[in-house]
N, C-alpha and C positions, 0 to 999 in steps of 0.2 A: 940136424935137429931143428925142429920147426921153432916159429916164431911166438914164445904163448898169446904175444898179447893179438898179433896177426893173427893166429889161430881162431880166438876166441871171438865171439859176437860184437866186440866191442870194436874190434878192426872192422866192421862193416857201415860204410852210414849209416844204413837206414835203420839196423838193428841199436846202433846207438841210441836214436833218437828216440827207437821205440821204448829204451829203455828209462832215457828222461822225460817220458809222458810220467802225469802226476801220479796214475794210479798205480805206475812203476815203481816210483819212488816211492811212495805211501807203505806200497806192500814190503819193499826192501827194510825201509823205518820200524814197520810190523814185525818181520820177521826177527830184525836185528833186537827188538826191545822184547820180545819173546822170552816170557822167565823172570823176568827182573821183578823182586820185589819191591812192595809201596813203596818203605825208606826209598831206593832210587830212585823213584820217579820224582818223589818229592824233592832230593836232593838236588836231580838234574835241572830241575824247575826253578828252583833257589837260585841256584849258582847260574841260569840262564837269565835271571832278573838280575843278579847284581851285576853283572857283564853286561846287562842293557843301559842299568841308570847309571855306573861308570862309566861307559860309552856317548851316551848323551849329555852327563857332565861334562865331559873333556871337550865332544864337539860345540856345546853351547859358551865354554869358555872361551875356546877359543886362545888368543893371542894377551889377553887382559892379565892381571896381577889376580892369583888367589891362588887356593890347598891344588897341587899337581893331582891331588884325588880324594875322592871325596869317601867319606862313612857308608856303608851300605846302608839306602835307603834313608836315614833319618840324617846324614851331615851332621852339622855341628849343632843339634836341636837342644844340647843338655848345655850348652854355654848361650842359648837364647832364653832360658829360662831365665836364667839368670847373668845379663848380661855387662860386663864388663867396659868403663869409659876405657879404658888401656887399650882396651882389644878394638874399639873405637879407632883410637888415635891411631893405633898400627895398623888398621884397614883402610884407613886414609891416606895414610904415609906409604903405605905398600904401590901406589900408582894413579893416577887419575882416573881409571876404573880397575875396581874390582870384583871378588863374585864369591859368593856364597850359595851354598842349594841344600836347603832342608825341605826332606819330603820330595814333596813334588814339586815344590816351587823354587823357581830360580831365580837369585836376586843380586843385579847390579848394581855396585855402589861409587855415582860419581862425587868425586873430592874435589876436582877441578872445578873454579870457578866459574868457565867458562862454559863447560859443560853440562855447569848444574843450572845456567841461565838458559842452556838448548833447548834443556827437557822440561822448564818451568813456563817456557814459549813457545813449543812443540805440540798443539792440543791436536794436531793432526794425527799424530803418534800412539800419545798418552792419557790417561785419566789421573785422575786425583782417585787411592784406593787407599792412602791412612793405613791399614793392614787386610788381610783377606777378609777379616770379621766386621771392615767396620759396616757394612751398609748392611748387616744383619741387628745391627746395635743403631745406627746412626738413622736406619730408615735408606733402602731400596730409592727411593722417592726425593730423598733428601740433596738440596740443591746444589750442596757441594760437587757432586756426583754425575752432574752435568752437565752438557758439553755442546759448542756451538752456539746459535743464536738464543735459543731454549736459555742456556746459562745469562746471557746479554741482559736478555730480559728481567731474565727475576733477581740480577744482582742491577740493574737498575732500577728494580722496586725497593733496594735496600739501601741504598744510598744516602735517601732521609734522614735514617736515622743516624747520618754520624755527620751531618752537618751542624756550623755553628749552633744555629738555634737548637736542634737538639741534643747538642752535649751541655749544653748550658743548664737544659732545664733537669739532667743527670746527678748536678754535682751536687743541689742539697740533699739529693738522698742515699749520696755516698759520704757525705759530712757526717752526718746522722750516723751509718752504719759503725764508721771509721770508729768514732767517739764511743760507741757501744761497744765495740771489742778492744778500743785498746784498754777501757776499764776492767777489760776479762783478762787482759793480760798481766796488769798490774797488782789483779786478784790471785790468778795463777800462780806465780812468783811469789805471792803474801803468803798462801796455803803451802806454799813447798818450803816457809821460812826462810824465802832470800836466795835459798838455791836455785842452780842452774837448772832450769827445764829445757826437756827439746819444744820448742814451738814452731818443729815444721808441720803435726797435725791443726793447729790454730791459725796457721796462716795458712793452711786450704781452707782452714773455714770461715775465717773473715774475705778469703774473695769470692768462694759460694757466695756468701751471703751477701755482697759486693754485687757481685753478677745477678742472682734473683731479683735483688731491691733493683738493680740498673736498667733489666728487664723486663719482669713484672710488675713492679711498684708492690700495691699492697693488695696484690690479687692474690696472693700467694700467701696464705697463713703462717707465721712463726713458726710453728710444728712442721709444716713441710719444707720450711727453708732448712731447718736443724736436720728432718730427716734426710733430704737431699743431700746435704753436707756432709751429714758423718756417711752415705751411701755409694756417692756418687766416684770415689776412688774404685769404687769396684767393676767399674764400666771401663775405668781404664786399664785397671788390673787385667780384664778381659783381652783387648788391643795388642794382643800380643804381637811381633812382628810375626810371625810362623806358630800355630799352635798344631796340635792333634786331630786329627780331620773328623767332625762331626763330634769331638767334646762339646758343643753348643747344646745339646738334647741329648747329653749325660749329665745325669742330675749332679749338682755340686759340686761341678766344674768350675774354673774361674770363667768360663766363658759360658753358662748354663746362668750362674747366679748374674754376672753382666749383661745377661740380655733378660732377665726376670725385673731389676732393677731399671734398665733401659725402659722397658714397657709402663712401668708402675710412673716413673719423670715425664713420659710422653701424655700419658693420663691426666697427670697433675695440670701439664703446660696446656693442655688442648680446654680443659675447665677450666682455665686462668683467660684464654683466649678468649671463650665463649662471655664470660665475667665482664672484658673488658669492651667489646663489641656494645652490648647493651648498656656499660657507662657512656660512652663514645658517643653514643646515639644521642646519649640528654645532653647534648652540646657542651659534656666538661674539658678542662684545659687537659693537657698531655704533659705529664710529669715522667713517663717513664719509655722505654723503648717501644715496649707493642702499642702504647699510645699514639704515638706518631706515626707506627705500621697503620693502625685502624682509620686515625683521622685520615691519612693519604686515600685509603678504600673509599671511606665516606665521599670524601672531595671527588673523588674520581667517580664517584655513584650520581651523585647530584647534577655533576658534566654532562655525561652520557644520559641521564634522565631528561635534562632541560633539552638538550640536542634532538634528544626522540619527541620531545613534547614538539618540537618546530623551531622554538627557541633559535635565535639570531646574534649574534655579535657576542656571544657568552663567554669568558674569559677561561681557557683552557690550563687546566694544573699544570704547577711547574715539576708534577711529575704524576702521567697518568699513569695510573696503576690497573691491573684486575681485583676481583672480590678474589681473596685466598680464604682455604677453610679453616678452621680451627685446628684439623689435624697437621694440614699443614705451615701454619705459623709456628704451633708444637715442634716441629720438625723442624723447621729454621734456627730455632731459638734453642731447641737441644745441642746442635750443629755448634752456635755458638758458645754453649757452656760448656760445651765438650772441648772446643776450639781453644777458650779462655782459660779453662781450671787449673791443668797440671802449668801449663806456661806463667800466668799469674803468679799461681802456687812457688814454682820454681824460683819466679824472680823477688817475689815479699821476700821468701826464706836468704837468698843471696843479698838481699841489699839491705835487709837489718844486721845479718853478720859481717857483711863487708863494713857498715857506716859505722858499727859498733870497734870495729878493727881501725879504723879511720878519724878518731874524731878531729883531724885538721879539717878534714872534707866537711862530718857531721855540721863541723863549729860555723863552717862558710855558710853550710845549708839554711842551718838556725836563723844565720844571721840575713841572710840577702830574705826570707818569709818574713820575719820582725819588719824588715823594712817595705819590706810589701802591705803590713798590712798598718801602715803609719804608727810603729809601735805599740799595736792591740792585739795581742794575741791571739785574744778569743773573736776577732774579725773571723767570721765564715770566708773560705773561698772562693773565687768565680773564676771564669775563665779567661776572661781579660788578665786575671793577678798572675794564673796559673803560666800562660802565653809568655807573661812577662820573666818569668825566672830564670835569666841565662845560666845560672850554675845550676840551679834544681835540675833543669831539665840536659844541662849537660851528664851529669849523675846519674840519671837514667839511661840516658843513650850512652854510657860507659856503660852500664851496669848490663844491657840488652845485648851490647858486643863482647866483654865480658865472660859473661855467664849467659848464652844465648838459650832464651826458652824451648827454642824449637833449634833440636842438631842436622832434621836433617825432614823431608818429607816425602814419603813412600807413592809411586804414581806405576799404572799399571801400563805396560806395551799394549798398546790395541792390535797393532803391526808389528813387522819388522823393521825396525828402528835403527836406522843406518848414523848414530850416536858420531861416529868420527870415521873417515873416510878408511880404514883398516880394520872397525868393528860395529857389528849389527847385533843392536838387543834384542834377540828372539821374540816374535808376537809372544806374548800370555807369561811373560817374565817382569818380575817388581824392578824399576827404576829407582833409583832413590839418588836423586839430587842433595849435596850435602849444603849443610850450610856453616857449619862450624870454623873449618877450614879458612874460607874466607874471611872471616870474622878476625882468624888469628893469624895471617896471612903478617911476618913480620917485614916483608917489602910497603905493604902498605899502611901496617900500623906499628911504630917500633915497638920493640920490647913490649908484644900483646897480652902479655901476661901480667902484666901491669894494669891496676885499676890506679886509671889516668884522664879523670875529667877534662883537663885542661885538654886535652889533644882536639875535642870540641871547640873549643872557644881560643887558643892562639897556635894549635897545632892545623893543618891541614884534614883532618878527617871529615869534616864536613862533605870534603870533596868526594871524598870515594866511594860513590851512589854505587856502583857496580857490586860492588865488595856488601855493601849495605842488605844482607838476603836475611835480616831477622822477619820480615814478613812474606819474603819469598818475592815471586819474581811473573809476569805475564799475565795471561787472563784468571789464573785463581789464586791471586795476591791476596793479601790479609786487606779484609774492612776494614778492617780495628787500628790502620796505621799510627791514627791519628789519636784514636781515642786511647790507648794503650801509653802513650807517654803521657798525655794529660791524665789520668788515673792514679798514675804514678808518682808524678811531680805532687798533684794534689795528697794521696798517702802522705810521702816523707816528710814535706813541708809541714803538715798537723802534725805529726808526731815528734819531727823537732824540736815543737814550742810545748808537745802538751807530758813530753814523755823524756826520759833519762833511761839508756839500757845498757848490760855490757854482756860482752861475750867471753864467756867462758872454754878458750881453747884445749881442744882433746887431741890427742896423735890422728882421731880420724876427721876432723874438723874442715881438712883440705880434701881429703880423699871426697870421689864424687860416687854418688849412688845414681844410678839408672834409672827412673820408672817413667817410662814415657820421654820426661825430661829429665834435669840436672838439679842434684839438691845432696848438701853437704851427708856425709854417711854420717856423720849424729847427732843427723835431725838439728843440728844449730842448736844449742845449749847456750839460752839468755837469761837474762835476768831484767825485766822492769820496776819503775818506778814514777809515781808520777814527778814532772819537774819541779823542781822549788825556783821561784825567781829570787832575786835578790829584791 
């Protein structure tokens, strides 16, 4: 009996191979799919896509800690909306990297300290990308988004403004604010007779309005500051880590009304810029941020003017800048209120509830401000006093370790990102360097759970710069290192002497709510009062 397979065409070379020409195959595929109704086709096409992104799941994971398989197509998208600190903590815990894939995008998550310094020093690598949305909200353009000498540059035209001389000439007009809303607090409390309110929506909006008055002065109308405040969550609301692809231009989306609102604060800032330019011009002083941005252009205009005119021996700015436009100031200074609000937000709301929970700490605070201000209470601030408050400012840098405003921040693979000698983060996959971890890192800080001033001031913590990632870490570190404790120190110290609060504990008091950052699930339930002295 013969051999079938020998028999047949397929025991011959050459007719083999004629039958793996494509139009061979093609027609075989043809013939075989011959008959099959749509349902099938449709089906086969389905189940050939979830077989592709579960395949490319597994190969991009790789050897790292995360789900052995992933949801077709969308992952874990319905636990991003609403996202969980627990589920945090155990994707931390789960290994020094991990991985998540919603959608189309795939996201590593480093918890390792050491790791998370790689990818924060790495700009070969990675970008600064906040979420997929932000640079549709933040501005395309916008300097955060920068990279290389480009970046060098125009965060050395920023510089200015967070030096001595210009945080000094900040703090009366954050006196001022301070003073204004803690009487809205003490009102608050009045109208609710005594009861406990949540005042985590009022401490976003005293550091809006903190941050507007810091940055525009009084270019900025009271009405826009109010509107911005009550508006300006919704930009973040939008920032989702992973949203719905092209919700952006679906009407009354979170991320449709986020970038409607984005647009209208860009408008605002760029006529607040244009405002300030032609004050600038009539040679007045610089009370607020873009003040000092502007005078720096000027000074740098009149350089290069004299220089062109022939001009000889002309003394060169201690920081030459270019002319920037009004759109683009806008956009820096967006950058920053976006940068500041939820993180602000986060830490007011944890350190009234904490100090209120504390008053041994509170009673220290009260007392080392009284002595600062040679027992005059109503002594305005300065920054020499602020400098001076070893425990105020130990408080705060417990308070920033703590409860750290930023848990973690989102940077994009440019490349292939060879993260640790056994694993490479795919080009066009989110990096996200954690910062949290380090912060509670109990080798380096005991018992982290602990709100522990003193570890500042006779414990060792001073020392552990490395560990220290509440501003992040390389070339797109936080501005604001400096100015962000002094703001703060300045806060609690006034409201020591001018206010009395207490906190009203609820079963969810401790539990933590997600939105961006970390803020008590309800909303901190206070009560004010202004202080009586004896």
């Amino acid at each position: 009996m013969a051999d079938p397979v020998n028999s047949s065409s397929y025991g011959q070379p050459e007719k083999l191979i004629d039958n793996l020409k494509p139009s061979s195959v093609i027609g075989l595929a043809t013939s075989c799919l011959k008959g099959w109704e749509t349902w099938q086709y449709v089906v086969t096409i389905f189940l050939g896509l979830v077989v592709y992104d579960q395949v490319m799941y597994i190969y991009r994971k790789g050897s790292i800690a995360g789900p052995s398989f992933k949801i077709p197509f969308m992952g874990p998208f319905l636990q991003a909306l609403d996202p969980k600190f627990d589920g945090y903590l155990a994707q931390w815990a789960s290994g020094p990297l991990s991985c998540v894939s919603v959608f189309h995008k795939f996201v590593v998550l480093a918890s390792d300290r050491d790791l998370a310094h790689k990818v924060f020093k790495s700009p070969q690598y990675t970008e600064p990308c906040i979420v997929p949305i932000a640079k549709d909200l933040l501005s395309h353009k916008a300097w955060v988004f920068l990279t290389g000498k480009v970046h060098v540059e125009f965060r050395r035209g920023l510089a200015p403004l967070f030096t001595s001389k210009a945080l000094s000439t900040y703090l009366p007009v954050q006196e001022k604010v301070l003073g204004e809303y803690f009487d809205r607090f003490v009102a608050i409390s009045e109208a609710n007779n005594g009861k406990p309110t949540a005042f985590m929506t009022s401490f976003r909006e005293i550091q809006c309005a903190l941050s507007l008055r810091t940055f525009f002065g009084d270019y900025i109308s009271e009405g826009a500051v109010k509107r911005i405040a009550d508006d300006f969550y919704k930009v973040t609301a939008a920032m989702e880590l992973v949203n719905v692809p092209f919700s952006m231009y679906i009407p009354f989306t979170k991320q449709w009304i986020g970038k409607k609102v984005a647009d209208e604060v860009h408008e605002e800032f760029a006529r607040a810029a244009g405002a300030c330019k032609k004050n600038m011009a009539t040679g007045a002083a610089p009370i607020c941020t873009i003040d000092h941005w502007v005078l720096n252009m000027l000074e740098s205009n009149r350089y290069r003017e004299r220089i062109a005119a022939g001009e000889e021996g002309v003394e060169k700015p201690a920081n030459l800048i270019r002319e920037f436009t009004n759109m683009e100031i806008s956009e820096t200074l967006f950058t920053f209120l976006f940068a500041s609000q939820d993180a602000s937000s986060s830490a007011t709301t944890w350190m009234f509830q904490i100090l209120a929970q504390r008053p041994d700490v509170l009673d220290k605070v009260r007392e080392e401000n009284l002595a600062a201000r040679g027992g005059d209470r109503t002594k305005p601030f300065d920054l020499e006093m602020i400098e001076s408050l070893t425990y105020t400012n130990a408080v705060v840098k417990e308070l920033l370790r703590w409860r750290p405003p930023v848990i973690f921040v989102p940077y994009l693979a440019l490349k292939d990102f060879p993260v640790t000698p056994d694993y490479t983060v795919p080009k066009g996959s989110m990096i996200i360097p954690s910062c949290y971890p380090a912060l509670h890192d109990p080798a380096v800080y005991p018992n982290p759970e602990y709100f522990d001033p003193d570890r500042w001031i006779t414990g060792d913590a001073e020392t552990k710069t490395k560990n220290w990632l509440v501003f992040g870490a390389g070339p797109h570190d936080c501005l604001a290192r400096r100015y962000v404790p002094m703001s703060f120190a300045g806060m609690i110290g006034k409201a020591s002497l001018e206010l009395d609060w207490t906190h009203h504990a609820t079963p969810r008091s401790e539990e933590i709510k997600v939105f961006a950052t970390l803020f008590p699930m309800d909303g901190a339930q206070l009560v004010f009062k202004k202080r009586k002295w004896d």
